[in-house]
Structure formats: structure tokens, C-alpha cells
C-alpha positions in Angstrom: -15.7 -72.3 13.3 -12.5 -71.2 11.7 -9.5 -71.9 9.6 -6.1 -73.2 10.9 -2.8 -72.1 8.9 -1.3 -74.9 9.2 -2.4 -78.8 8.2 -2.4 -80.1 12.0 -5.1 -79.1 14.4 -3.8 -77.3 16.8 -6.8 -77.3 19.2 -10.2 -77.4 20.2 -12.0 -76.0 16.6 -14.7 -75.8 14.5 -12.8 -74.8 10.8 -14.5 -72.5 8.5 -14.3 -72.7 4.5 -16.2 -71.3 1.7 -15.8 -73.6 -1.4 -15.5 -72.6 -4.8 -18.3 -73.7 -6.5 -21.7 -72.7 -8.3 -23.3 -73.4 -4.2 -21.2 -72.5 -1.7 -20.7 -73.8 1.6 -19.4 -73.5 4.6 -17.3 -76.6 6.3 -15.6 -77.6 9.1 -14.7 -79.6 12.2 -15.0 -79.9 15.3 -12.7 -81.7 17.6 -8.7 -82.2 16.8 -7.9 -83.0 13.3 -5.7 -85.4 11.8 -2.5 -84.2 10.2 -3.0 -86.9 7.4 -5.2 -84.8 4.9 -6.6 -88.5 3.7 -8.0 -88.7 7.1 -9.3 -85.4 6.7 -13.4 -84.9 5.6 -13.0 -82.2 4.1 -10.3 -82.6 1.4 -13.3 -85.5 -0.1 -15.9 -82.7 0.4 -14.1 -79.9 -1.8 -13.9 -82.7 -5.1 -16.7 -82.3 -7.7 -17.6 -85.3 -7.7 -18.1 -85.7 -4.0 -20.2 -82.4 -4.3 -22.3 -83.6 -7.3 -22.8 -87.2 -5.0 -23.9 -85.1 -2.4 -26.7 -83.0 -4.1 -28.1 -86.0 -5.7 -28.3 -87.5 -2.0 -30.4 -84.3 -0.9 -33.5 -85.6 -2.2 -33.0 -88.9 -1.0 -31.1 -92.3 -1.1 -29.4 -94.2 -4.2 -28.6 -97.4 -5.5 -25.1 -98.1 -3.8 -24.2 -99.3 -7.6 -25.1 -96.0 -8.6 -23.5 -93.7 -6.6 -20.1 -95.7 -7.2 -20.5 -95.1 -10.7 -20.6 -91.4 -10.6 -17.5 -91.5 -8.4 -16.1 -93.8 -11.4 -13.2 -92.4 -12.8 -12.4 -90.1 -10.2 -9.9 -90.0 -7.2 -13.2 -90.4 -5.3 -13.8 -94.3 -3.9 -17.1 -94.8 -2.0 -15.5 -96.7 0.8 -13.4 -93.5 1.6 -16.6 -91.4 2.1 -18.0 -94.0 4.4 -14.5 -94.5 6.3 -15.2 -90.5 7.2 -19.0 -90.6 7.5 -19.7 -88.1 4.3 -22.3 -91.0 3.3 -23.7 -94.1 4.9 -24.3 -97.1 3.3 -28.1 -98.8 4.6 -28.4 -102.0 2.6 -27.0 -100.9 -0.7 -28.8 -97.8 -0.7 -26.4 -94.8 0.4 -27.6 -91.7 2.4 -26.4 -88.3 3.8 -24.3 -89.3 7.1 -22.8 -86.2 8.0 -24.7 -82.6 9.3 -25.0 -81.5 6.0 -27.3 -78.1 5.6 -29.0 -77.0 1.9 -29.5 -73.0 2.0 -33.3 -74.1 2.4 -31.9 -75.5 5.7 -29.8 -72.6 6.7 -33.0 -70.2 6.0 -34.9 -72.4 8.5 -32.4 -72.6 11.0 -31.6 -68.5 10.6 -35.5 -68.3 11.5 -35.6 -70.1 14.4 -32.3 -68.4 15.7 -33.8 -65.0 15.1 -37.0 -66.5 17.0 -35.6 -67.6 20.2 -32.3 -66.2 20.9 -33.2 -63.1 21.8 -34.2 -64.7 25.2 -31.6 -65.7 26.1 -29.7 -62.5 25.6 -32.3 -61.3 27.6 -31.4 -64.2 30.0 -27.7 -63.0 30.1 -29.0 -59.3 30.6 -30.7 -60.0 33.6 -28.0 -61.7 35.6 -25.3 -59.3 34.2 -24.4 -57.6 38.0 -23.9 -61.2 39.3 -21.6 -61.6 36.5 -19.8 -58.4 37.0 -19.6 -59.1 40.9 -18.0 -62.4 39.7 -15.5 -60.7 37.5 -14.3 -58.4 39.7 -12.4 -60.9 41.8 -10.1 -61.0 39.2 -7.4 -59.0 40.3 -5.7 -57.4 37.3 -6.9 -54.0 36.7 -5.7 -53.1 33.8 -7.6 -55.8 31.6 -10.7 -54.4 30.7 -13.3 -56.7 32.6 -15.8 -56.5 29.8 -12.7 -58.0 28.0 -12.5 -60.7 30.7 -16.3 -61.2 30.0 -15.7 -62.0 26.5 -13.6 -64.4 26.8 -14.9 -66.3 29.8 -18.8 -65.9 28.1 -18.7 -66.0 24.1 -15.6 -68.6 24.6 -14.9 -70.9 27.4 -19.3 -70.7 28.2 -21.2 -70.7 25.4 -19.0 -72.4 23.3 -16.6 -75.2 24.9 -18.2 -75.8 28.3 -22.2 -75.9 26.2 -20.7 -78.6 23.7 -20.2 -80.6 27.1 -23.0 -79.7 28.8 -25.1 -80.4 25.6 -23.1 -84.2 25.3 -24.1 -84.8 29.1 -27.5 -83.6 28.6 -28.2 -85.7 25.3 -29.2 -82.7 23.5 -26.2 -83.0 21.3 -24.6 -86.7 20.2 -22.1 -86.2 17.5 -21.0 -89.0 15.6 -16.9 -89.0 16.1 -14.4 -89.9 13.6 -11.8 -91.4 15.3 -7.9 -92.2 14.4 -4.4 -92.3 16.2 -4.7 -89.0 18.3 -7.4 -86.9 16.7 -10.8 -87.3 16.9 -13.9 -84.7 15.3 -17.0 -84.2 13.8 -17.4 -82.8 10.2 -20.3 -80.1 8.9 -20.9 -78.3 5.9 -24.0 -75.8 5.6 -24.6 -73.6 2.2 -24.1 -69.9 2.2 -27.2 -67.7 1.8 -27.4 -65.0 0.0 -27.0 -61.7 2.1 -26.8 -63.2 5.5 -23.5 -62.3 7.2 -21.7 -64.0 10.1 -19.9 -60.8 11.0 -20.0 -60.6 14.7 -20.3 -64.2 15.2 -18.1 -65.4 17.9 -18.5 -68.9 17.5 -14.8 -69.8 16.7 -11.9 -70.9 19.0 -8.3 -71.5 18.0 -6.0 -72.8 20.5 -2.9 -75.4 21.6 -2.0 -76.7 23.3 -5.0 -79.6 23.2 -5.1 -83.6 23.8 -1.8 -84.7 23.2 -1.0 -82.1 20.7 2.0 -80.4 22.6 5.7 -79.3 22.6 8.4 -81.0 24.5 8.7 -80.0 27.6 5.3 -79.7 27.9 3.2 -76.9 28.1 1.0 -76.4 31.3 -0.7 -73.3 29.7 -3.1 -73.1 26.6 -2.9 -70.2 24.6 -6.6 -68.8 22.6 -8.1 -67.0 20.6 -11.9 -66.6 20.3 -13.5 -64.7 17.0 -15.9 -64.4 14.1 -15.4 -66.3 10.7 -13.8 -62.6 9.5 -11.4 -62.2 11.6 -8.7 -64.6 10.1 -5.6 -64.3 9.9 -5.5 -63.6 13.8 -2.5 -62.0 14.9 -2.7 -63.6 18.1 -1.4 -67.0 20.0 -1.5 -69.9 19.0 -2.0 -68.6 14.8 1.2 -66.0 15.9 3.3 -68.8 16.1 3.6 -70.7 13.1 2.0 -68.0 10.7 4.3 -67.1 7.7 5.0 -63.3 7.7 4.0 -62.7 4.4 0.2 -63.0 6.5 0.8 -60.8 9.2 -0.1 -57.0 10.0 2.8 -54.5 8.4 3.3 -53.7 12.6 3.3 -57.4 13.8 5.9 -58.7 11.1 8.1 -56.2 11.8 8.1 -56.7 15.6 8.2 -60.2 14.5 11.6 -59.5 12.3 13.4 -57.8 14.7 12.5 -60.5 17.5 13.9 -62.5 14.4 11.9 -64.8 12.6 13.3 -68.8 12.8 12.7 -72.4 10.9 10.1 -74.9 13.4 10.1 -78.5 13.7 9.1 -78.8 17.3 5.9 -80.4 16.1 7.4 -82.0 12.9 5.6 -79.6 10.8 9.2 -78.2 9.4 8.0 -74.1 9.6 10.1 -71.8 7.6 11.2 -68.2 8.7 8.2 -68.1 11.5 7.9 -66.7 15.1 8.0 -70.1 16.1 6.1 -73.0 18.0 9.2 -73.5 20.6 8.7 -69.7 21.8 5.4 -70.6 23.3 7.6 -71.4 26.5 8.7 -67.6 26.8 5.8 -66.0 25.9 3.6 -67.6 28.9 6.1 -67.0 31.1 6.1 -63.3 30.2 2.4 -63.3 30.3 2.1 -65.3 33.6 4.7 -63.0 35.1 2.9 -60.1 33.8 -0.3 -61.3 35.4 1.0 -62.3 38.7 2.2 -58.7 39.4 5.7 -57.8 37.4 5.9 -54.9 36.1 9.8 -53.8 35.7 11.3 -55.6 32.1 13.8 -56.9 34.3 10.9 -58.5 36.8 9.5 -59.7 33.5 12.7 -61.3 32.3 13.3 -62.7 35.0 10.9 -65.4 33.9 12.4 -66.3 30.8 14.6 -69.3 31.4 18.3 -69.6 30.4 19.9 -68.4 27.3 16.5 -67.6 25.8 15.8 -64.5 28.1 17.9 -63.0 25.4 15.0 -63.2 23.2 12.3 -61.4 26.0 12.9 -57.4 24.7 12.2 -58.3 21.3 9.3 -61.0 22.8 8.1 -57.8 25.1 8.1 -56.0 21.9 6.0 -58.4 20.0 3.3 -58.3 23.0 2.9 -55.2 22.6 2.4 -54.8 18.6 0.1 -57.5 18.9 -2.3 -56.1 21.9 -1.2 -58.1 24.8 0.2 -55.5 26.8 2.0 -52.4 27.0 4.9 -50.3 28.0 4.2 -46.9 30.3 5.6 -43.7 29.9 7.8 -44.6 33.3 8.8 -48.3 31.8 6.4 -49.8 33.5 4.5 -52.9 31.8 0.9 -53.9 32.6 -1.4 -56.6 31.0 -4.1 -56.0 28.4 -5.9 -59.3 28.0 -7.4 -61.9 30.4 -4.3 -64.4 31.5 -6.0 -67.0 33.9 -3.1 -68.8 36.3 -4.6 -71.3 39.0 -5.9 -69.3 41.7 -8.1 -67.4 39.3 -10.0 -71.0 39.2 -12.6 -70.1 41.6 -13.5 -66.9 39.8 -13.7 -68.8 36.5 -15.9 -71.7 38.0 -18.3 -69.1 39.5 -18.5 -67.5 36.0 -19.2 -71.0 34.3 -22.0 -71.8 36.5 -23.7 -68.4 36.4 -23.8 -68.6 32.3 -24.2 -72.8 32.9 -27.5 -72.3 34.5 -29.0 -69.1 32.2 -27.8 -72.0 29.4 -30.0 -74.6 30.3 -32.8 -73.2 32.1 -32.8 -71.4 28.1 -33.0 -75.0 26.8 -35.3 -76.6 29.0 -37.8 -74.3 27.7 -36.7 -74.3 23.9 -35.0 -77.2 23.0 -38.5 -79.2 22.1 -39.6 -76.4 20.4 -36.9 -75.9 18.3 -36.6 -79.1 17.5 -40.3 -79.0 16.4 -39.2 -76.9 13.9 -36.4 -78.4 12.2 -37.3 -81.9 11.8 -38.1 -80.9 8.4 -34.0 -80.4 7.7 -32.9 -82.3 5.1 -30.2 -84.3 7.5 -33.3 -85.2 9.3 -35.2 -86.6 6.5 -32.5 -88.7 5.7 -32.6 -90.5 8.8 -29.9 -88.6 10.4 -30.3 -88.5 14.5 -31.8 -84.8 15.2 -28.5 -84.7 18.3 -25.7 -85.4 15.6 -26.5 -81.9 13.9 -27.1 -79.6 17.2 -23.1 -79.0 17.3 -23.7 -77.2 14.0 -27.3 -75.9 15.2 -25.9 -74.9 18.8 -23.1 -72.7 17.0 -26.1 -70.7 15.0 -27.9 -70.3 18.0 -24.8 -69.0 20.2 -22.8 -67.1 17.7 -25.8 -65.0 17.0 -26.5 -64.1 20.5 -22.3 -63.4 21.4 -23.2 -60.8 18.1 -26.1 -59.4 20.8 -24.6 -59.8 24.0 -21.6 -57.5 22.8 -24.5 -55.0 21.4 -26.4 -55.4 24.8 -22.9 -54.2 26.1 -22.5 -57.1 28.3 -19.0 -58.4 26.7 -16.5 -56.4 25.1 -17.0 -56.1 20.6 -14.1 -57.4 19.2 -14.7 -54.7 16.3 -14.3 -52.0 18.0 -12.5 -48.9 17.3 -9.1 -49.3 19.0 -9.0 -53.1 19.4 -5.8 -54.7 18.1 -7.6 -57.9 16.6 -10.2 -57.0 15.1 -12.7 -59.6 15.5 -11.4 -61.6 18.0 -9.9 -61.9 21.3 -7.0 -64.1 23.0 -6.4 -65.2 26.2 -4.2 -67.6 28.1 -5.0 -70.2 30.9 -3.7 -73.2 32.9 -4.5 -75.6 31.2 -5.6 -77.6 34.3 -8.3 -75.0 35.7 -10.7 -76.3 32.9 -10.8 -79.8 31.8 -12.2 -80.1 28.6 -13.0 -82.5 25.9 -11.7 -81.0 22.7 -14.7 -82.3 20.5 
């Protein structure tokens, strides 16, 4: 769950926004989201009036008559919160349609996280050589493989691969708002009082995704996987189009004197920004990089045509922002996990280790759970137990990513030393992992 910079979905995501109101929530998405903020859930979720609709809704359903007349007057029409799935109408009487969590909710579902996560953690634990023997196929030795572990558990497992695993499984059946090229699901749970989500690393940020992508295309993905605090990232993809005035005192001016440049490669018209079109160099700096260069020129090399240029100052920004780093001798070597085609076997392996701790984990738990959240309020309004486990399943895997990096099985992203502070990126092919960005 996390916030994009910039209006278009740029990936695979869950967003993440507190509202400013007497209750606060959290909201977001999950899938690709439209660039049209009309088609967008949450701009009808942040109005009062949709707010005040809501909480009259939490207790059960209203005259259809009714609930257009507290929306009378407003920018708010009824039909627009159906269109998007914030209500349902069921015979003139309108309902909660959407995962939609009270703080009574979220105490509930805290409970049961702090129940029966810590077995799977223990789960994880226990098959941590196998994973390590995995890992060590991967043959660049100067990224930390507890880095590699990171990125390859709290991101690409538990997160992207579980939400398919959980559709094919019928555990999880989100209801999907669909338009011309974006697709998602939209969630809102109410902060609690003194519960943090520091350490959660439930959020992914990333492009390209579905047909989101630059021309020519790329055949990489960059991401970035992280807790709710650790925005702005000053990593790839949110590097790209971030205006300077957000980044690190050290990234802008590596930024600046790579020279900052205006964007419209996605029609998204980016002022004075690192830019969307340099995505093309800086994989093929990385993939060079992790396919054995070392020597700047080596490096270079990579960098097509008149933009190799750009690659000392590009070099420069990789290393400001934790990607890699220069030697004493000149010598450059890699610092995070960059996964190019052959490393598909080793990332497969990983997949179905942590796939099968996953589910063996739910065929024992899932019912039980379940047992003890049909008292949710989404639930009592006749919302489909499966349509909320996207929202339930992040609860239950952010919190153990938070104790699998305390268990010391995957690197902390809040440790002393790392760039990010609270995340990690990495980049991939994007044909070594098929996904379905919802």
C-alpha cells in the first residue's frame, strides 16, 4: 500500500492515504489506476459527504431516496458511487460495496494477525537454509543476499505472487473496477490509535505494468518494495518523475548535475525531472552491471547512441541513490538485486519454497480466521468474506515481513547504513515473472 507521485499508476500497487478528517483512514488500490481522477475511488472517498454516507452505512442499509438526499447539493451523485463500487444499490436500499474497515474492524483484524502470524514466521524460519542454498545461485557477490531475500520474499512472494495464488485458490475474489486500460480494487480501513505500520513491507511501486510503458518498449520492470513510511522513495520507478524539490539534499544534486529535463513520454507533461525516457539507460547500466562490467567504459558501453553522454552523471546518480558503487581502483560493482533471464530458475525455486510455506500456512488457518472475522462490518453488510482478503492478506503479510527481517531472515530496510530507508528496489525482466497487476 503506498502513494504514487504522480496521477497515473505506474504499476502493480496498493496506494496508501490518511485522510483529514475527525476518523481517519487509510485508502487505496490495488491493481493499475486510471489516469482520469473521475474514474478514481478515491477522489469520491476523500468528500464529506461521501464520508458522512459512509458512516451512516456502517450500521446498516438506507432508503436509496435517502442516501441521495444527503448527497443533495453536493458534487457527490449516487450513481458515481455505484459506477466505482463505494456503495451498492439492493432494491432501493443502498449498502457498503467496497472493503471498508471501522477501527472496531481493524482492532479485530490486528488480533487475529498477532494470533497466527507468528507461525508462519516460524514457517519461514525453518526452511531458511533451503532458502539460502536457493540464493546463492545468484551469482553477484557483491549484493547482499539477505538483500536478495527481501526482495524475492516480502515482495515478489508474499505480496504479488500470494494475491495470485490467493485468486486461484478462491481465498481472495476481489471485485474489479474496470475501464480502458486500468483495472483495481479500492479499500479504506480507519487508523487506530497507537498502532504503527512501521516496518510493514506490504507496498510495491513499479513500471513498467500492463500496457503502461514507454516507446520503445521496456523489457525490464523497475521496483521498489517498502513500508507506508518510507515515501518519498528515492528509488526507480518514483526517481523518475519525482520533482526535486522531494528528493534527498544528495540525490537532487546528483540529479542536477546529471541535469534535470521536462517528460511527456507518457503524456504526463513532467517539469524539470530526472525523467521517464532515461529508464532506457539506467537498465542498461544496471543490466551491464549485473552481467559482469565493471570498467565505466564497460558500463557505457551499454548506453545506446548519443545518450551514452548522459551515463557519468547516470553512474553518478546510482550511486547517490544506493544502487551501486565506485572502488578505490574505479572499479564499479552492484548493490541491489538486478534479475536478467537466466536468473529465472533461481527465482522460480525461491517462489515455490515461500509458495508452499504460504499455503500449507493457510490450509490450516484460513477457516479459522475467517471464523473470526465474520463479525467485520463489510461482512454484515453482505459483502463476500473473499472481496476483503486483499486488504486482510496485506495485514497478515506486512506484519510478518516486520518479523521475518527481526528473525534475520531478510535484510531491514531501516537499518543503519541503508540508502532507502524503508524500502528496497530492484530490477527484473519483465518476462521471468508473469503477473497480473491486480
Amino acid at each position: 500500500m503506498r502513494k504514487f507521485l504522480f496521477t497515473l499508476a505506474l504499476g502493480a500497487i496498493a496506494t496508501f492515504g490518511a485522510q483529514a478528517a475527525s476518523r481517519e483512514f487509510l485508502s487505496g488500490y490495488v491493481g493499475t489506476v486510471p489516469p482520469n481522477t473521475e474514474d478514481q475511488a478515491k477522489t469520491y472517498f476523500d468528500r464529506p459527504e461521501v464520508r458522512k454516507l459512509l458512516a451512516a452505512l456502517e450500521t446498516g442499509g438506507i432508503a436509496e431516496t435517502a442516501a441521495a438526499n444527503m448527497l443533495a447539493g453536493t458534487d457527490t451523485h449516487l450513481a458515481d458511487l455505484e459506477r466505482l463500487h463505494l456503495v451498492r444499490d439492493a432494491n432501493g436500499t443502498v449498502r457498503l460495496g467496497f472493503p471498508y474497515f471501522t477501527a472496531g474492524d481493524m482492532a479485530v483484524i490486528h488480533a487475529v494477525a498477532e494470533k497466527y502470524v507468528p507461525s508462519l514466521v516460524a514457517a519461514y524460519k525453518a526452511r531458511e537454509p533451503e532458502l539460502d542454498t536457493i540464493l546463492a545461485r545468484y551469482p553477484v557477490a557483491s549484493v547482499d543476499k539477505k538483500r536478495l531475500a527481501f526482495v524475492l520474499l516480502a515482495g515478489f512472494s508474499l505480496n504479488w505472487d500470494a494475491l495470485d495464488q490467493l485468486t486461484d485458490k478462491k481465498y481472495r475474489q476481489p471485485f474489479v473496477i474496470e475501464g480502458d486500460g486500468w483495472h483495481y480494487g479500492f479499500w479504506a480501513s480507519e487508523m487506530v490509535s497507537d498502532y504503527s505500520y512501521k516496518g510493514f513491507y506490504w507496498g510495491s511501486s513499479s513500471f513498467p505494468a500492463d500496457n503502461i510503458n514507454l516507446t520503445p518498449p521496456l523489457d525490464f520492470t523497475f521496483s521498489s518494495f517498502g513500508d507506508p513510511e518510507s515515501d518519498p522513495r528515492m528509488s526507480f520507478p518514483d526517481l523518475l518523475a519525482m520533482p526535486e524539490d522531494q528528493m534527498t539534499l544528495p540525490v537532487r544534486a546528483a540529479a542536477e548535475k546529471l541535469g534535470l529535463r521536462d517528460d511527456n513520454a507518457l503524456g504526463l507533461d513532467l517539469k524539470d525531472v530526472i525523467g521517464l525516457s532515461r529508464a532506457h539507460d539506467f537498465g542498461a547500466i544496471l543490466f551491464a552491471l549485473r552481467n559482469g562490467a565493471q570498467t565505466e567504459a564497460n558500463i557505457c558501453a551499454a548506453v545506446a547512441g548519443e545518450d551514452a553522454t548522459d551515463c557519468d552523471g547516470e553512474l553518478g546518480l546510482l550511486q547517490t541513490a544506493g544502487y551501486a558503487k565506485a572502488s578505490d581502483d574505479g572499479n564499479w560493482f552492484l548493490l541491489v538485486p538486478v534479475l536478467d533471464t537466466n536468473d529465472k530458475p533461481m527465482l522460480d525455486a525461491a517462489l515455490a519454497l515461500s509458495r508452499g510455506v504460504m499455503l500449507d500456512w493457510l490450509k490450516t488457518n484460513y477457516g479459522p480466521m475467517r471464523r473470526e472475522l465474520l463479525r467485520l462490518t463489510a461482512v454484515r453488510q453482505g459483502i463476500p468474506y473473499p472481496e476483503l482478503f486483499s486488504q486482510i492478506w496485506h495485514e497478515l503479510f506486512g506484519l510478518a515481513t516486520r518479523d521475518l527481517v527481526t528473525e534475520g531472515v531478510i535484510e531491514d530496510p531501516r537499518a543503519t547504513g541503508v540508502v532507502w530507508q524503508g524500502s528496497i528496489p530492484a530490477v527484473w525482466r519483465t518476462a521471468i515473472f508473469p503477473h497480473a497487476w491486480q
